[in-house]
C-alpha positions in Angstrom: -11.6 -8.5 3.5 -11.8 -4.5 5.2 -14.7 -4.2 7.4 -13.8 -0.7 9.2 -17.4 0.2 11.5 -17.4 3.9 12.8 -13.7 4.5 14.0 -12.9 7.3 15.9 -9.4 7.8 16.6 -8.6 10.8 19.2 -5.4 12.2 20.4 -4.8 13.6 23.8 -7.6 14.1 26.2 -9.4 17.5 27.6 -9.5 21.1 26.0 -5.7 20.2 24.4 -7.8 16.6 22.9 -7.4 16.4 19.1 -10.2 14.2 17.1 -8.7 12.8 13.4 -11.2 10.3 12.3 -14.9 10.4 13.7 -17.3 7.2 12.9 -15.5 6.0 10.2 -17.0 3.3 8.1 -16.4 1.2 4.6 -15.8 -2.4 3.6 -13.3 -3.5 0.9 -14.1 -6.9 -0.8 -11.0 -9.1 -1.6 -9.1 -8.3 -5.0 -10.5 -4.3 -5.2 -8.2 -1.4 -6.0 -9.3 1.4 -3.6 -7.9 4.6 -3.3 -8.6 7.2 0.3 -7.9 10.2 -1.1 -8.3 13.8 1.2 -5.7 16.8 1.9 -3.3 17.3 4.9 -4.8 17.0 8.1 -7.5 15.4 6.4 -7.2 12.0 8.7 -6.3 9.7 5.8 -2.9 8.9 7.1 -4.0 8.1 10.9 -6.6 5.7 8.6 -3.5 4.3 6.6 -1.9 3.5 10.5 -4.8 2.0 11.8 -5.3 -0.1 8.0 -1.6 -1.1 8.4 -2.2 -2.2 11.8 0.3 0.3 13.1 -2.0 2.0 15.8 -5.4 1.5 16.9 -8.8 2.9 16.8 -10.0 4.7 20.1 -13.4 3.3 19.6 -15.0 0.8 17.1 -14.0 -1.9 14.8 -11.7 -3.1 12.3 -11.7 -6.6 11.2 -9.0 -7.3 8.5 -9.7 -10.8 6.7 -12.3 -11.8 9.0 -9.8 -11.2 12.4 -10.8 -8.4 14.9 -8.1 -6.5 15.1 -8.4 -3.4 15.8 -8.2 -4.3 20.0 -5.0 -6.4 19.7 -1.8 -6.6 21.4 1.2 -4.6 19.9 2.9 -8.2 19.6 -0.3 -9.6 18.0 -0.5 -6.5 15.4 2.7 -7.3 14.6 2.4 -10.9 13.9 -0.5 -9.2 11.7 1.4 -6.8 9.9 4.0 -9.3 9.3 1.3 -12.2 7.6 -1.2 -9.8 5.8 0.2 -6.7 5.1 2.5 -5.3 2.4 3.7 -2.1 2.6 5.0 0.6 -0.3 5.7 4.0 1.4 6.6 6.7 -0.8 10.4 6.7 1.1 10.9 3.2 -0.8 13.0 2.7 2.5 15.2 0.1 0.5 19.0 -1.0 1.8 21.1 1.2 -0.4 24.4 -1.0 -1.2 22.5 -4.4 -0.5 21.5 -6.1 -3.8 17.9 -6.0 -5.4 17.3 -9.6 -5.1 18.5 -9.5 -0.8 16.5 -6.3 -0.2 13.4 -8.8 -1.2 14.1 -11.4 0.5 15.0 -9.9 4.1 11.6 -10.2 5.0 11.6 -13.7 4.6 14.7 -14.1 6.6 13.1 -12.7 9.7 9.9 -15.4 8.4 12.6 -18.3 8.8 11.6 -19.0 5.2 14.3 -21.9 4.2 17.0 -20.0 2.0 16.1 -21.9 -1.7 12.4 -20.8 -0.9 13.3 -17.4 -0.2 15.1 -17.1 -3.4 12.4 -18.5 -5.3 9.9 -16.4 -3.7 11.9 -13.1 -4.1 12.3 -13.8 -7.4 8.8 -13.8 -8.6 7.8 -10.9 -6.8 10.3 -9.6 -8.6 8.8 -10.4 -12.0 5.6 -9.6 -11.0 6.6 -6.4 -10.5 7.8 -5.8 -13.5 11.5 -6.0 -13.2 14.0 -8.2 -15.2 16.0 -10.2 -13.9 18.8 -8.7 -14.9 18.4 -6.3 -12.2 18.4 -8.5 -9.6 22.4 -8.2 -8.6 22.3 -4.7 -9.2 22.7 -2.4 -5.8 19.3 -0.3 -5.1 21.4 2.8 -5.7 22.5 1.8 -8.8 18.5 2.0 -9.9 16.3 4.6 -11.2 13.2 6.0 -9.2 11.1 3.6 -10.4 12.7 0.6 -10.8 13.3 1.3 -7.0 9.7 1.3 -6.3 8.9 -1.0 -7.8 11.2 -3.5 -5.9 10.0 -1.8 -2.7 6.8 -3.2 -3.9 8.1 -6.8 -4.7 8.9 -6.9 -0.8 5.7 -6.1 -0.4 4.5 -9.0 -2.1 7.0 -11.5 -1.1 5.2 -12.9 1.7 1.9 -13.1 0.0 -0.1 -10.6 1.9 -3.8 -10.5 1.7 -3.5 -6.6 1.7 -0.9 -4.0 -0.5 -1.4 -0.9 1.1 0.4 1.6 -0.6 1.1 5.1 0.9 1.5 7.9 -0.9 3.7 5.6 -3.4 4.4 8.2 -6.3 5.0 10.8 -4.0 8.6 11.2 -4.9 8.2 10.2 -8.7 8.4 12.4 -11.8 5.7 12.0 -13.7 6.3 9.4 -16.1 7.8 7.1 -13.4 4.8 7.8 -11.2 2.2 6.3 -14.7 5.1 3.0 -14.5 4.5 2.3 -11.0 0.4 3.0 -11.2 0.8 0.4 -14.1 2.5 -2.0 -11.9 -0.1 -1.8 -8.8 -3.0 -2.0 -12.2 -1.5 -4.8 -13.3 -1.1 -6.8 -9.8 -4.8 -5.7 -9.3 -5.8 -6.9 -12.6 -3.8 -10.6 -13.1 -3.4 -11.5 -10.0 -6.4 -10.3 -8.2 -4.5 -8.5 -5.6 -6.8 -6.1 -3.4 -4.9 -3.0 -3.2 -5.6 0.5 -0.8 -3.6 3.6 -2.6 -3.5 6.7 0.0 -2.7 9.6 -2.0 -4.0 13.3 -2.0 -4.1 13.8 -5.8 -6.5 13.2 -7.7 -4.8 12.2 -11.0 -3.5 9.8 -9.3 -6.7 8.1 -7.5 -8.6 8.1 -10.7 -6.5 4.9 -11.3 -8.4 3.2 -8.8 -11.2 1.7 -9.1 -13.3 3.0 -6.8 -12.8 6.2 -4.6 -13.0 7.0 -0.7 -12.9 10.3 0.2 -11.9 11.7 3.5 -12.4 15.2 4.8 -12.3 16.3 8.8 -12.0 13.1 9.5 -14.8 11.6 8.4 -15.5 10.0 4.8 -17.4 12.6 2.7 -17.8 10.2 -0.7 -17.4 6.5 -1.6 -17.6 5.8 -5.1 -16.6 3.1 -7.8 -14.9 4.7 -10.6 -16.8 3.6 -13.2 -13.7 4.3 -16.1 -10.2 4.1 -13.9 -7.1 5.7 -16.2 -5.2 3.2 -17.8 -1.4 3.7 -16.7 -0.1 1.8 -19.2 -1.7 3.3 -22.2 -0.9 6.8 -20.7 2.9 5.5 -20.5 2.7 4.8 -24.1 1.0 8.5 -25.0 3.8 10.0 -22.8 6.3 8.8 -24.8 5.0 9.4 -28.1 4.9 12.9 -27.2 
């Protein structure tokens, strides 16, 4: 599905230039859970940009689901982004005092999805994210943190990406909410074979994943299946019999 071959990605040119990734290279097979893990200013969030389609590479190659896409247009990443990405940021970047169920389904407005269609589609990405449907007319802001995310992740899944890249998505999140919304992208991974990329710099957190990329100066230092991920929900249920 990912076939990233020895990126570079530099900034600026000269004495002032500024080199974030150099000769990048890993493949992701359709339904994995992958985390990129690395500190600040390791390169891992010009990576997540150039995953998401939101810049490109100053040399090499990406090809995302067998397209080439890392020398496209700006008109023909976003055509990409909008087809086979979805994105979970850790600012869940939800419309405060627009309902659950609408925040979905906006993107399938801009799609010109038919309006029963929408509603049917927003609805289970809804559920499949974990949420009742009781929730569905209640305002984002009347939510906690994450029953927020994980509606900013049923958005991502409403148009049926072939990618969920999630960014730094428990970033904001006490720790109990940040094991709930861990079990939600297991889960996805699990039942319904989504192939998921988690950025995160912690690693409690990529040690959910099932195998781990580490980044360093820009350049990937390990690449590693995790051969036992943690199990969010069962450490849910441990945190609450505490």
């Amino acid at each position: 599905m990912i076939e990233v071959t020895d990126i570079t990605k530099a900034y600026g040119t000269g004495p002032e230039a500024y080199t974030a990734l150099r000769g990048v290279s890993f493949s992701i097979e359709e339904g994995e859970f992958v985390a990129i893990m690395g500190p600040s200013g390791s390169g891992k969030s010009t990576l997540m940009h150039i995953l998401g389609c939101l810049d490109t590479p100053t040399s090499g190659s990406y090809r995302l689901d067998g397209k080439d896409v890392s020398s496209m247009t700006d008109d023909e990443l976003a055509n990409v982004r909008k087809d086979k990405i979805g994105f979970v940021f850790q600012s869940f970047n939800l419309l405060p005092r627009t309902t659950v169920l609408r925040n979905v389904v906006l993107p399938l407005v801009y799609a010109n999805v038919p309006h029963e269609e929408r509603e049917r589609r927003a609805a289970l990405a809804l559920s499949a994210a974990g949420l009742s449907e009781e929730h569905f007319g209640h305002l984002s802001n009347q939510l906690s943190g994450g029953q927020i995310q994980r509606v900013a992740i049923a958005r991502a899944l409403v148009n049926e990406p072939a990618l969920v890249l999630a960014d730094e998505p428990t970033g904001n999140l006490d720790s109990k909410t940040s094991l709930i919304v861990l079990e939600t992208l297991q889960r996805l991974n699990r039942e319904q074979k989504r192939t998921i990329v988690l950025i995160t710099h912690e690693p409690d957190i990529a040690e959910h994943a099932g195998r781990i990329i580490r980044i360093k100066d820009g350049q990937v230092v390990s690449d590693e299946k995790n051969r036992a991920p943690r199990d969010a929900a069962t450490e849910t249920r441990l945190y609450d019999e505490r």
